[in-house]
N, CA, C and O atoms as a GROMACS GRO file, in nm:
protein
  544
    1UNK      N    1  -0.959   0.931  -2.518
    1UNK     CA    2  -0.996   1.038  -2.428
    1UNK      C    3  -0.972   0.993  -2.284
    1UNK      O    4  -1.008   0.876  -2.267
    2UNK      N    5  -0.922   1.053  -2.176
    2UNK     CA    6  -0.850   1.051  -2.068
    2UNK      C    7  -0.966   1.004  -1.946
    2UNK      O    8  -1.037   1.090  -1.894
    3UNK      N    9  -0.975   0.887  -1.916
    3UNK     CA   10  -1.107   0.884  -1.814
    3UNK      C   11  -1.237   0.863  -1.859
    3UNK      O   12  -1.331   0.863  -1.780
    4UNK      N   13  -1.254   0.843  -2.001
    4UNK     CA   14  -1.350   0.789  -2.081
    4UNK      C   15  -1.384   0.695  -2.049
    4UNK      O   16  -1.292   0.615  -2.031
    5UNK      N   17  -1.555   0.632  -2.016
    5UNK     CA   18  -1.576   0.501  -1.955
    5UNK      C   19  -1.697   0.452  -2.092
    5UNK      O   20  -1.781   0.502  -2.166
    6UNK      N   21  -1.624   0.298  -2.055
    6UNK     CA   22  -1.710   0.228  -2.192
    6UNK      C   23  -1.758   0.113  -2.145
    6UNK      O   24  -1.684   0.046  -2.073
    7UNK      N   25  -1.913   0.060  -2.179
    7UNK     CA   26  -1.962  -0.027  -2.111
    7UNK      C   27  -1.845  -0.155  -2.171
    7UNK      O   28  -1.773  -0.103  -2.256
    8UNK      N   29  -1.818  -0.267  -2.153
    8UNK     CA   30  -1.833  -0.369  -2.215
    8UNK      C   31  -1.903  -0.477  -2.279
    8UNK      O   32  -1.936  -0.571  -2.206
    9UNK      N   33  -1.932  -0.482  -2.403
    9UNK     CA   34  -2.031  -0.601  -2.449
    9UNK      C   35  -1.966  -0.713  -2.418
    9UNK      O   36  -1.847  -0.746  -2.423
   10UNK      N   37  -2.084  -0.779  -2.379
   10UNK     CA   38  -2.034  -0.949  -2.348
   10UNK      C   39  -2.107  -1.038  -2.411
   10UNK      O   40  -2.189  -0.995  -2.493
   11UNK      N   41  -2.100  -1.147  -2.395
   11UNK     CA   42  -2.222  -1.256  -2.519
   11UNK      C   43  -2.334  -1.249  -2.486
   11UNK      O   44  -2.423  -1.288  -2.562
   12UNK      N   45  -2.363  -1.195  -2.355
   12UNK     CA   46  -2.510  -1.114  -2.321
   12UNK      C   47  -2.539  -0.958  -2.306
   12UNK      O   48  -2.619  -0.905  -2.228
   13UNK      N   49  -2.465  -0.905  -2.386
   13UNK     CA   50  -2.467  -0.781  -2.425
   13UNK      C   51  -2.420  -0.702  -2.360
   13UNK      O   52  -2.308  -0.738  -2.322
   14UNK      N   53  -2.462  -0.571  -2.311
   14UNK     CA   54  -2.438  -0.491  -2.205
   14UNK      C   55  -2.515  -0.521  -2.077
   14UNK      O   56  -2.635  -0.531  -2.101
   15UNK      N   57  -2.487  -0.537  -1.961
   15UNK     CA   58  -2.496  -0.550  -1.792
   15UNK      C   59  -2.508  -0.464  -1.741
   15UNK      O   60  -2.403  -0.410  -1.707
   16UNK      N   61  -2.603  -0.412  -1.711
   16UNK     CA   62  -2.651  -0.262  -1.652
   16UNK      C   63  -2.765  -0.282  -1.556
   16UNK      O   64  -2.868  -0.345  -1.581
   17UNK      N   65  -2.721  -0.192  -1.394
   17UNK     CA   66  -2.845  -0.207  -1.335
   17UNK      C   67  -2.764  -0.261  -1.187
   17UNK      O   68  -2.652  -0.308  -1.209
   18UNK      N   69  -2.800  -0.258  -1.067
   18UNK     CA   70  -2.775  -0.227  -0.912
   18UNK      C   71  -2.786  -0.377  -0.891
   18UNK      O   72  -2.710  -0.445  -0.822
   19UNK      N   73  -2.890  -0.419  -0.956
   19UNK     CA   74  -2.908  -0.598  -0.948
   19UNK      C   75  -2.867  -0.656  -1.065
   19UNK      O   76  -2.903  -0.773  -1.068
   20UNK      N   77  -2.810  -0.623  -1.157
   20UNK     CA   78  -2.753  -0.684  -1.268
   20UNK      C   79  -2.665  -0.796  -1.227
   20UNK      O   80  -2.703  -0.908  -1.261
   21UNK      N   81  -2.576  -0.789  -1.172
   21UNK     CA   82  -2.440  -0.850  -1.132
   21UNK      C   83  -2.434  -0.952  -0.957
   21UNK      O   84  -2.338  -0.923  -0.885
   22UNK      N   85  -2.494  -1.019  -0.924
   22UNK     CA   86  -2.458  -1.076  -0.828
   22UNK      C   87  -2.271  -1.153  -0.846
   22UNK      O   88  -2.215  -1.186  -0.951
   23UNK      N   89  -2.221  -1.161  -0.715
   23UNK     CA   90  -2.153  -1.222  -0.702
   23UNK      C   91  -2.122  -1.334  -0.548
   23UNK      O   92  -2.133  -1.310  -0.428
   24UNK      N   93  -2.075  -1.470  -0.631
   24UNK     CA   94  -2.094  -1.594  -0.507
   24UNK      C   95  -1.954  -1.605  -0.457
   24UNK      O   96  -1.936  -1.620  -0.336
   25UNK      N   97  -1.855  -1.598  -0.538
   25UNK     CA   98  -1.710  -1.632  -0.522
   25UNK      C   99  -1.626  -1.554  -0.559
   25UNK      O  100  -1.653  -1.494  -0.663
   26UNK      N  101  -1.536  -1.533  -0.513
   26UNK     CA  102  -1.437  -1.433  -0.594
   26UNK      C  103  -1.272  -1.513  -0.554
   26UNK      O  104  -1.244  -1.515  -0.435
   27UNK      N  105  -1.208  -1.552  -0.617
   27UNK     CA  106  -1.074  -1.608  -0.615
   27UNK      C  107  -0.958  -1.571  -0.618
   27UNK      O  108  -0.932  -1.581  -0.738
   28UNK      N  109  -0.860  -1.532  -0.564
   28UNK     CA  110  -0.707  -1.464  -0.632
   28UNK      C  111  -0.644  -1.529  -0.662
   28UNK      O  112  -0.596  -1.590  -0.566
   29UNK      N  113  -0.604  -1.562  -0.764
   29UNK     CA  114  -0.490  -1.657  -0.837
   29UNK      C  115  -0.342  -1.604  -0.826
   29UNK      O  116  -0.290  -1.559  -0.928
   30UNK      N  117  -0.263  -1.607  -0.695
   30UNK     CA  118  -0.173  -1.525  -0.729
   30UNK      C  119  -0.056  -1.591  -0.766
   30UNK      O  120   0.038  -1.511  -0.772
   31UNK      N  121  -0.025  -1.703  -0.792
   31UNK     CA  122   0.058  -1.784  -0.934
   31UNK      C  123   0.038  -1.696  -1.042
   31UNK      O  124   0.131  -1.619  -1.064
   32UNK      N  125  -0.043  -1.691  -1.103
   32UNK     CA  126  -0.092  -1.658  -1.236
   32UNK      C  127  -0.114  -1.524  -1.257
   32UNK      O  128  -0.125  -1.483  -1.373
   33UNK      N  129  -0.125  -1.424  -1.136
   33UNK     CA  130  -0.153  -1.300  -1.091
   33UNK      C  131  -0.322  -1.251  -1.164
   33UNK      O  132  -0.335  -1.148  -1.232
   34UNK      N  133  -0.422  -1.335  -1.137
   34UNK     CA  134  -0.530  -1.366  -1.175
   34UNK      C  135  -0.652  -1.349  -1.088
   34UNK      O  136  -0.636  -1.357  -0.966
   35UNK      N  137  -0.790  -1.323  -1.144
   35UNK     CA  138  -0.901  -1.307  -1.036
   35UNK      C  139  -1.020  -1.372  -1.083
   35UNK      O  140  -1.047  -1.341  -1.200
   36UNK      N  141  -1.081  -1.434  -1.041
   36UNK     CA  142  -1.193  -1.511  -1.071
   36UNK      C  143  -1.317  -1.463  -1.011
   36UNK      O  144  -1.326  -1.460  -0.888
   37UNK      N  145  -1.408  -1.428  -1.079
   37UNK     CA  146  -1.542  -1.398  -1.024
   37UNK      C  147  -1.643  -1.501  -1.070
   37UNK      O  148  -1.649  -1.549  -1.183
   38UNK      N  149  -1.705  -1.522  -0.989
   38UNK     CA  150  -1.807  -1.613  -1.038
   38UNK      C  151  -1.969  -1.599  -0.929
   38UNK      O  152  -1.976  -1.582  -0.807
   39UNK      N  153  -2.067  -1.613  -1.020
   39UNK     CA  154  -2.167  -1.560  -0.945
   39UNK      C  155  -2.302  -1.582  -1.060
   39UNK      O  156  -2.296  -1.661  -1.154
   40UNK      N  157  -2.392  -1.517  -1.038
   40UNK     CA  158  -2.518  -1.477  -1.129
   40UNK      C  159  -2.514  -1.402  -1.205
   40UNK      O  160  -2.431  -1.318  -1.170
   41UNK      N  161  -2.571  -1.370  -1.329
   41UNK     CA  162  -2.596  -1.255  -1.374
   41UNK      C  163  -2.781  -1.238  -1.406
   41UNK      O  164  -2.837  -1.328  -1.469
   42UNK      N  165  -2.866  -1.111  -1.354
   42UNK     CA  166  -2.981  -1.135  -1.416
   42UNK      C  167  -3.025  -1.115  -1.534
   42UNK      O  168  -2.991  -1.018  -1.603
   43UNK      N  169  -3.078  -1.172  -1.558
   43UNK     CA  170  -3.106  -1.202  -1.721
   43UNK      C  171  -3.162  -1.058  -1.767
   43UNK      O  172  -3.110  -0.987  -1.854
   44UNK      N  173  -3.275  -1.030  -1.695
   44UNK     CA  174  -3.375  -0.941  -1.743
   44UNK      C  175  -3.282  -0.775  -1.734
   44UNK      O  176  -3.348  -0.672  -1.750
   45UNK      N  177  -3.151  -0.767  -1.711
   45UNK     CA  178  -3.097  -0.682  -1.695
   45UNK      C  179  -2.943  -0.685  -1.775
   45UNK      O  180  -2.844  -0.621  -1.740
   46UNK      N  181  -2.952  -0.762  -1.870
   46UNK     CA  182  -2.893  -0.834  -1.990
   46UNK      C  183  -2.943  -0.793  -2.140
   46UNK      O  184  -3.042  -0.843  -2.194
   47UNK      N  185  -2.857  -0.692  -2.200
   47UNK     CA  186  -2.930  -0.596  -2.300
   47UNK      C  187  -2.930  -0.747  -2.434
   47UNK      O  188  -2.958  -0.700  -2.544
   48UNK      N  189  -2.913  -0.854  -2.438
   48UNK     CA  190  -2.909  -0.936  -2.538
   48UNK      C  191  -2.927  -1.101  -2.503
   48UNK      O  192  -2.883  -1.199  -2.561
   49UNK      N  193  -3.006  -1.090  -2.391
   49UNK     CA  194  -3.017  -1.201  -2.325
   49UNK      C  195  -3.074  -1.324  -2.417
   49UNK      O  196  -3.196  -1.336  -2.402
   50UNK      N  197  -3.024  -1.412  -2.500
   50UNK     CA  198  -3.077  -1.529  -2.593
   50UNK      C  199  -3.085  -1.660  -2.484
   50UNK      O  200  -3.134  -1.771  -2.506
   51UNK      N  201  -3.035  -1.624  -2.391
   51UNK     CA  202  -3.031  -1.794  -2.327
   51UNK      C  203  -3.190  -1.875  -2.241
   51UNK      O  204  -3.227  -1.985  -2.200
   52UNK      N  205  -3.258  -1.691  -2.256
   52UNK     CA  206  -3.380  -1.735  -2.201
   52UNK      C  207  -3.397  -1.787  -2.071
   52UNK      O  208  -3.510  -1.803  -2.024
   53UNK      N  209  -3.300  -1.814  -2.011
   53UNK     CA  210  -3.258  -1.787  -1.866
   53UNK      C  211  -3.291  -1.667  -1.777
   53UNK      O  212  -3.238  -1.558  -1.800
   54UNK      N  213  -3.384  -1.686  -1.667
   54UNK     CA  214  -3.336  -1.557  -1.574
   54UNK      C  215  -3.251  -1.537  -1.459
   54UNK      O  216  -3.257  -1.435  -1.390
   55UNK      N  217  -3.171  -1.633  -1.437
   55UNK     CA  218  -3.022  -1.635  -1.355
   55UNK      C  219  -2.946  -1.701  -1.460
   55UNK      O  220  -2.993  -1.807  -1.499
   56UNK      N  221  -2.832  -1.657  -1.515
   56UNK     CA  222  -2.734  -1.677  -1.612
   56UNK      C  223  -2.609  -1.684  -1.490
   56UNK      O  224  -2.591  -1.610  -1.393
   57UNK      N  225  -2.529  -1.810  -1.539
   57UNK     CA  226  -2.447  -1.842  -1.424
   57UNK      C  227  -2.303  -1.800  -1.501
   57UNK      O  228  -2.294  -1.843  -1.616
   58UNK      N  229  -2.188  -1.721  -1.451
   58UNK     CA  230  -2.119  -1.647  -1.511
   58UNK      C  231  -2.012  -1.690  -1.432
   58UNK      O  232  -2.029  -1.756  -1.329
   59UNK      N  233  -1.847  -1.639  -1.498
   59UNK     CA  234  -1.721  -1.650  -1.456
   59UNK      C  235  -1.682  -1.542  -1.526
   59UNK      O  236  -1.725  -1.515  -1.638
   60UNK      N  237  -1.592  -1.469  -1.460
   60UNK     CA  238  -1.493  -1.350  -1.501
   60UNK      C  239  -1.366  -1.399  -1.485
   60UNK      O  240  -1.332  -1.432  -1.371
   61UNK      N  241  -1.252  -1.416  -1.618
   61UNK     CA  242  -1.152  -1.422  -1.539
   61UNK      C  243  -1.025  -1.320  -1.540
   61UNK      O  244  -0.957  -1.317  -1.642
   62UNK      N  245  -0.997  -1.255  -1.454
   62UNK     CA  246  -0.865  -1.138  -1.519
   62UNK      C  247  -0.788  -1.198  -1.533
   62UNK      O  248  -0.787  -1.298  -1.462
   63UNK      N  249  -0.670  -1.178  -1.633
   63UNK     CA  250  -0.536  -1.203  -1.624
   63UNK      C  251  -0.455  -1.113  -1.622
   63UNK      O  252  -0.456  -0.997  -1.664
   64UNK      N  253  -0.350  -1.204  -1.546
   64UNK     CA  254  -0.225  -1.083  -1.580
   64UNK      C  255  -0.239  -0.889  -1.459
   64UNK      O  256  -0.204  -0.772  -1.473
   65UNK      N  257  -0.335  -1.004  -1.317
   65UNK     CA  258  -0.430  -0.898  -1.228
   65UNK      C  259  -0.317  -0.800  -1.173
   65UNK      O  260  -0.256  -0.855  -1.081
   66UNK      N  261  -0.275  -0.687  -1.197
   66UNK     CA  262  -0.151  -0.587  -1.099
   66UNK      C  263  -0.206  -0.511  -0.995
   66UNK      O  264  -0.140  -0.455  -0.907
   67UNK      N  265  -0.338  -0.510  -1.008
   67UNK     CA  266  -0.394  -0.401  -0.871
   67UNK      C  267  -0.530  -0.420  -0.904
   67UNK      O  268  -0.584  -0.450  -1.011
   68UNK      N  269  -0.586  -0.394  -0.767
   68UNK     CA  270  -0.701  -0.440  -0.748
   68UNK      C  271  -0.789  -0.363  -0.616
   68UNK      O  272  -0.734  -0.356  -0.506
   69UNK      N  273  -0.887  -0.325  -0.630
   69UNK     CA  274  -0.933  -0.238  -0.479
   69UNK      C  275  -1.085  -0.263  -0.516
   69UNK      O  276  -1.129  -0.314  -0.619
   70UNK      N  277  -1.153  -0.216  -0.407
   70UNK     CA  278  -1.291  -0.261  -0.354
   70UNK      C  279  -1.359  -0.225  -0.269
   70UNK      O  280  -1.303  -0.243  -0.161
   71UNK      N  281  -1.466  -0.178  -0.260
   71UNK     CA  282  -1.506  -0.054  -0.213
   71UNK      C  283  -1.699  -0.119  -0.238
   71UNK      O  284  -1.750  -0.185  -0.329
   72UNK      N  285  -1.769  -0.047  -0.080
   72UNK     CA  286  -1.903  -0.081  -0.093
   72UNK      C  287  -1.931  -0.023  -0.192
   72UNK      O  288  -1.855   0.065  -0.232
   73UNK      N  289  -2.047  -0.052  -0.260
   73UNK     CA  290  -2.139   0.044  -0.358
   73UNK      C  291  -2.167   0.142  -0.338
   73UNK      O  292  -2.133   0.235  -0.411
   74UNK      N  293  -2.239   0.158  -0.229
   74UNK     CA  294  -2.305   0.314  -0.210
   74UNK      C  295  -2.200   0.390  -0.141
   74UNK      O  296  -2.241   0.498  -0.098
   75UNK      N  297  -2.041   0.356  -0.112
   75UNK     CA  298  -1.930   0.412  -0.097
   75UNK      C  299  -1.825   0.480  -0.252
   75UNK      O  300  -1.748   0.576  -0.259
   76UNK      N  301  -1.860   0.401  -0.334
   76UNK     CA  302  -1.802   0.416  -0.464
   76UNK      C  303  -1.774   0.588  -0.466
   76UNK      O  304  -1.876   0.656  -0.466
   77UNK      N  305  -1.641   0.661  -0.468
   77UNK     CA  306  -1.568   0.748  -0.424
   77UNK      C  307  -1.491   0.787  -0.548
   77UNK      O  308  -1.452   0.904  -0.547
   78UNK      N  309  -1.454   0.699  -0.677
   78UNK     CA  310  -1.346   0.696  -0.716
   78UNK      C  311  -1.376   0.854  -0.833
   78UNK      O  312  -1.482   0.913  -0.856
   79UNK      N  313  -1.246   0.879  -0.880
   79UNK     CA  314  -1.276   0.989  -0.977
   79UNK      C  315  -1.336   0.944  -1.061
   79UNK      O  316  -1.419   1.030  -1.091
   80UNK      N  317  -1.352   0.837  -1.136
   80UNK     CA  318  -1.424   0.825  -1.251
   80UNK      C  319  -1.514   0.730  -1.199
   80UNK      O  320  -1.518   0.621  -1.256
   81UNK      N  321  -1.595   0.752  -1.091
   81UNK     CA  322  -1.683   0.675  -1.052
   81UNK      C  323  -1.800   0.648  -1.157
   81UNK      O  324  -1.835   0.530  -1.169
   82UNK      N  325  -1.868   0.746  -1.236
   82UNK     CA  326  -1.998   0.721  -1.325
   82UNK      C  327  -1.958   0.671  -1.383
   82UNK      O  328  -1.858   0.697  -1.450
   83UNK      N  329  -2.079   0.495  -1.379
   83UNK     CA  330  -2.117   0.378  -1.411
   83UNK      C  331  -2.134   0.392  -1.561
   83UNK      O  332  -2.252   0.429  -1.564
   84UNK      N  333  -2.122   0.390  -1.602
   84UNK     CA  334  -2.179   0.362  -1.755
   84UNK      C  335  -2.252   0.184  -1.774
   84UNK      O  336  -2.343   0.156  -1.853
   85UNK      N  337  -2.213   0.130  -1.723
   85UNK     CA  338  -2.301  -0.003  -1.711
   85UNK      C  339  -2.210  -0.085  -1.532
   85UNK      O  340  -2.138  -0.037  -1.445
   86UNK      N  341  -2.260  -0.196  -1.553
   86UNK     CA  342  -2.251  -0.258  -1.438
   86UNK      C  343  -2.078  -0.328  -1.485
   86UNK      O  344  -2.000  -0.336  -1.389
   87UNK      N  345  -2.042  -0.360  -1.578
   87UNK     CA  346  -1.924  -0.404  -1.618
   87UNK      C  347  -1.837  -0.275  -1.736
   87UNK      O  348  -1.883  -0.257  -1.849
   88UNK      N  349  -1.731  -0.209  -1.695
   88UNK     CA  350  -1.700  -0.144  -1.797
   88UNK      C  351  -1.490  -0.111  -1.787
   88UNK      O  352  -1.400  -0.132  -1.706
   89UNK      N  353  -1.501  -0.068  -1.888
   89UNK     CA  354  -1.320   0.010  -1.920
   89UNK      C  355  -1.308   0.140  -1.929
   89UNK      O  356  -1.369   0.213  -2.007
   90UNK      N  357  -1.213   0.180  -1.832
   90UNK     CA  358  -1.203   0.296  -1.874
   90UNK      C  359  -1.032   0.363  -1.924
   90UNK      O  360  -0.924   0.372  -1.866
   91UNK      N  361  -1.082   0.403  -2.068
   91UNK     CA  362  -0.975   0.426  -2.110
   91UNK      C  363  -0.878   0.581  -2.087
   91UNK      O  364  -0.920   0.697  -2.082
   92UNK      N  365  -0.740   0.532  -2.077
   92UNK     CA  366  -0.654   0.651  -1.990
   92UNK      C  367  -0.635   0.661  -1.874
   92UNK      O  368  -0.549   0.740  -1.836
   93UNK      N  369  -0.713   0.578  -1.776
   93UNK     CA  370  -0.724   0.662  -1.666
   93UNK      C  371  -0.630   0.709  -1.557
   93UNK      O  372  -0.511   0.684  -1.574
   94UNK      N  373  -0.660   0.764  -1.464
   94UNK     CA  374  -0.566   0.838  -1.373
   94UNK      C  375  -0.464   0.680  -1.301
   94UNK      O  376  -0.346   0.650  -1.284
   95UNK      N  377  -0.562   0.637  -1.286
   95UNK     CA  378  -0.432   0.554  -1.234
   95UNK      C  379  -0.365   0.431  -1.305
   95UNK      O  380  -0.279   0.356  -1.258
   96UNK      N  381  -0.423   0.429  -1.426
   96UNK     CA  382  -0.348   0.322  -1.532
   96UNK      C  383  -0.247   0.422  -1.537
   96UNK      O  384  -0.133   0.381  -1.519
   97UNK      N  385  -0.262   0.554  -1.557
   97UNK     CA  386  -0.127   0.603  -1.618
   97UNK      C  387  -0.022   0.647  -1.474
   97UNK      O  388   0.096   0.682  -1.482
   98UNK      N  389  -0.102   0.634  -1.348
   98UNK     CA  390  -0.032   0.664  -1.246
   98UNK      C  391   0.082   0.538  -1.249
   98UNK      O  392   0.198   0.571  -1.230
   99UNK      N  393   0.053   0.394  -1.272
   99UNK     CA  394   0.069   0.262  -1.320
   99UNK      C  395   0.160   0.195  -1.395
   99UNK      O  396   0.212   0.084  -1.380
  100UNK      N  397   0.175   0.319  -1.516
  100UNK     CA  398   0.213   0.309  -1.598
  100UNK      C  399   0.360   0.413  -1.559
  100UNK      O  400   0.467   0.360  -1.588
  101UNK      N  401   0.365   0.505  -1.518
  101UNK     CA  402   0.492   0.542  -1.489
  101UNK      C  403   0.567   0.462  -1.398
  101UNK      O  404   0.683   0.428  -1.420
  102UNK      N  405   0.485   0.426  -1.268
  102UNK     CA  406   0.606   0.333  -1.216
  102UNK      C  407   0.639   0.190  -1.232
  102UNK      O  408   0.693   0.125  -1.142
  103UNK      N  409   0.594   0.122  -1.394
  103UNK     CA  410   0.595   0.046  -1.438
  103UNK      C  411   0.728   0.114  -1.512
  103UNK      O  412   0.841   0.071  -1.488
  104UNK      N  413   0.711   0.190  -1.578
  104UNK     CA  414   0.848   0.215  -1.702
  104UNK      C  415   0.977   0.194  -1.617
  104UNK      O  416   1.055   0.115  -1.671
  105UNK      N  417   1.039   0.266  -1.443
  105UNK     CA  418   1.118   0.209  -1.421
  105UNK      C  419   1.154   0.092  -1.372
  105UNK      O  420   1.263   0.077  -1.318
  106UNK      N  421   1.054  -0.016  -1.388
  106UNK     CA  422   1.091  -0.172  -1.351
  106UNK      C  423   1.108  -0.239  -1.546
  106UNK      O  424   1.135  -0.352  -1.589
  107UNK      N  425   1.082  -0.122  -1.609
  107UNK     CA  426   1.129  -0.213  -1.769
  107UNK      C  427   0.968  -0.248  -1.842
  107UNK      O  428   0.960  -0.261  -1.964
  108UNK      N  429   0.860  -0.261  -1.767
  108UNK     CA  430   0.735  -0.345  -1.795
  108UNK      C  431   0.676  -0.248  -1.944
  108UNK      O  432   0.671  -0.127  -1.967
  109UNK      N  433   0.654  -0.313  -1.986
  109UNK     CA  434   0.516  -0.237  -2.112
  109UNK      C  435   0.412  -0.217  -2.103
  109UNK      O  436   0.353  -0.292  -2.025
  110UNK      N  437   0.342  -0.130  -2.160
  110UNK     CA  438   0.205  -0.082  -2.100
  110UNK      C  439   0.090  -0.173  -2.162
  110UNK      O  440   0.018  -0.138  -2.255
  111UNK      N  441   0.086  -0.242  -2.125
  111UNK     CA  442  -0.013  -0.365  -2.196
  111UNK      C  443  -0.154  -0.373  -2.087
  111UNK      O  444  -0.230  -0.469  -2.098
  112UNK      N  445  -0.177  -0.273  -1.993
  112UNK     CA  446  -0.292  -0.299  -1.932
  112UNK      C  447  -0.390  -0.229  -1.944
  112UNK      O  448  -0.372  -0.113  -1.983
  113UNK      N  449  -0.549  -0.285  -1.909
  113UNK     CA  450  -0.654  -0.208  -1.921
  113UNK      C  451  -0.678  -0.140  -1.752
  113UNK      O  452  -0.594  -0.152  -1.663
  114UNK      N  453  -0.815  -0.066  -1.737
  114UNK     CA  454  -0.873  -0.030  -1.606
  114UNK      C  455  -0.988  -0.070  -1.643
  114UNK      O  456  -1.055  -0.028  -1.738
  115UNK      N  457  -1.028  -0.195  -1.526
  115UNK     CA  458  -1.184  -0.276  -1.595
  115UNK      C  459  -1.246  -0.170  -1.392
  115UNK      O  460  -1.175  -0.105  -1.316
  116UNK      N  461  -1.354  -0.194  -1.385
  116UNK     CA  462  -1.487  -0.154  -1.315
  116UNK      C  463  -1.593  -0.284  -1.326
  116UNK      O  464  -1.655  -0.322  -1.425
  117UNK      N  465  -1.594  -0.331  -1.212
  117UNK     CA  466  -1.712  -0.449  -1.211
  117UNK      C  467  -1.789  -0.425  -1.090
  117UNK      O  468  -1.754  -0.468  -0.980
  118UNK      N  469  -1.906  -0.348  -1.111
  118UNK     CA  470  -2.014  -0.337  -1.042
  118UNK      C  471  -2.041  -0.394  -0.936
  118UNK      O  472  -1.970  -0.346  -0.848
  119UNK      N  473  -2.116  -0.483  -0.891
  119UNK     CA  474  -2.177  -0.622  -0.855
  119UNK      C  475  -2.307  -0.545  -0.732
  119UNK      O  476  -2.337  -0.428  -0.707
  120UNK      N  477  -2.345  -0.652  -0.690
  120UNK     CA  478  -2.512  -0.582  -0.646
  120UNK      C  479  -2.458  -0.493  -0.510
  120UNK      O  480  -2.517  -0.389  -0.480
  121UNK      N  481  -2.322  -0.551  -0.414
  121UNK     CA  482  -2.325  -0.464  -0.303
  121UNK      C  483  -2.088  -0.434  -0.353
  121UNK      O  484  -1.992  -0.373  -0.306
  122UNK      N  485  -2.106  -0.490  -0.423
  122UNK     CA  486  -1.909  -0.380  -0.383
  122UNK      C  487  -1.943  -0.353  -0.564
  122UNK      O  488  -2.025  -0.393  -0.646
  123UNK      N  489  -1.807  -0.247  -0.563
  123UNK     CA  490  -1.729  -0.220  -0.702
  123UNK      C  491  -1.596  -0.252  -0.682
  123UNK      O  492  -1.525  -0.221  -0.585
  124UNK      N  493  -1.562  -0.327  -0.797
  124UNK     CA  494  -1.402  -0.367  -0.796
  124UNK      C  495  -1.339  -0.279  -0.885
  124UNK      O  496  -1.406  -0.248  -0.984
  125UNK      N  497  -1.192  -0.217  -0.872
  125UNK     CA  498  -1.132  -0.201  -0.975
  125UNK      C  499  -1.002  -0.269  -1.021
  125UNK      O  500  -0.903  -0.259  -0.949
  126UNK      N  501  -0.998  -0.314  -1.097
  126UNK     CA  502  -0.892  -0.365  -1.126
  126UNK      C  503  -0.813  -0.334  -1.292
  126UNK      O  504  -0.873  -0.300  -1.394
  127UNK      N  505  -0.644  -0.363  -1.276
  127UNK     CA  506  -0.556  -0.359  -1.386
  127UNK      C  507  -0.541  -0.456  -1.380
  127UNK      O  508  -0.506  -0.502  -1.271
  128UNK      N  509  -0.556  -0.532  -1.478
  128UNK     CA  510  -0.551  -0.615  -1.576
  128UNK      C  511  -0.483  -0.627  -1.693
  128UNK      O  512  -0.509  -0.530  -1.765
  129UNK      N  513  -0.387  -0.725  -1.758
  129UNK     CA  514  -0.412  -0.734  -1.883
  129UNK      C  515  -0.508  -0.784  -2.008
  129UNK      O  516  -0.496  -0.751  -2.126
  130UNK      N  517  -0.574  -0.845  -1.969
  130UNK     CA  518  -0.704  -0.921  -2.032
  130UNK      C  519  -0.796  -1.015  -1.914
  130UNK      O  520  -0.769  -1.062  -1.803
  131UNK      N  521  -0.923  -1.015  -2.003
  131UNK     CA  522  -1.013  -1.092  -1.950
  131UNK      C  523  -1.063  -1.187  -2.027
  131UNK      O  524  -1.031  -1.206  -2.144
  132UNK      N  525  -1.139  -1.248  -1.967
  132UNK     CA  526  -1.228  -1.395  -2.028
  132UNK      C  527  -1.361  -1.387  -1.957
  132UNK      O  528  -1.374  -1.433  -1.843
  133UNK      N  529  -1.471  -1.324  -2.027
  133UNK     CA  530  -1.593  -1.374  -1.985
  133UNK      C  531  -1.694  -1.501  -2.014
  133UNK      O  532  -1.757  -1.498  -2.120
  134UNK      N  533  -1.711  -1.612  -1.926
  134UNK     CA  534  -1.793  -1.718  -1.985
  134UNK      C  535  -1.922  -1.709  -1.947
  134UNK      O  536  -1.943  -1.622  -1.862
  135UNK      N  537  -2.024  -1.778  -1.989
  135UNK     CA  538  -2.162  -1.809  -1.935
  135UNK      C  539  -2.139  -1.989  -1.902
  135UNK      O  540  -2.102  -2.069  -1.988
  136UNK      N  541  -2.167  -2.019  -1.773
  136UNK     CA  542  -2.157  -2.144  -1.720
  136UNK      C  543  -2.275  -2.263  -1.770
  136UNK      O  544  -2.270  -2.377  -1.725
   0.00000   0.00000   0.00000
């Protein structure tokens, strides 16, 4: 479905919530065309939290990063702005497929997602081809 947003489960479940998501660092790997987030996550806002931790120390990593934008929170503008959690995908969307056409005339395959990463004061969006979430 076109603009459909889906939280992502992670090994601490779903991430939901305005303070869910701190972030300390953020990196561009542009060798690798890659993004690194790294920061907190709060526990108590962690739908599967086992580590018994209440700051869970986290890394995001995109790969394969083609676009990327960022925007305050309480600015968040975009068409498919509603959050469904603090980390999510949304499948179809307007500008994967905007993305995706002027990808077909450079030859490329459509191998990317549209991820949404919250965090306590920006929202990122980014295309991606995959991610890697760790707990530190």
């Amino acid at each position: 479905m076109k603009n459909e947003r889906e939280a992502i489960e992670t090994s601490v479940g779903i991430i939901s919530g305005r303070d869910a998501i701190y972030l300390d660092k953020l990196e561009i790997l542009p060798i690798r065309f890659g993004m690194v987030f790294t920061g907190e996550l709060n526990g108590d806002l962690c739908s599967q939290n086992d580590t018994g931790k209440e700051w869970i120390p986290y890394r995001i990593l995109f790969d394969c990063e083609i676009y990327h934008s960022s925007c305050e929170i309480d600015l968040y503008f975009s068409k498919e702005r509603d959050l469904v959690s603090s980390f999510d995908i949304i499948a179809e969307s307007d500008l994967l497929n905007d993305i995706y056409d002027m990808e077909k005339s450079c030859g490329h395959s459509n191998t990317y997602s549209h991820y949404v990463l919250a965090t306590y004061n920006c929202v990122f969006e980014i295309i991606a081809g995959d991610f890697k979430f760790e707990l530190m």
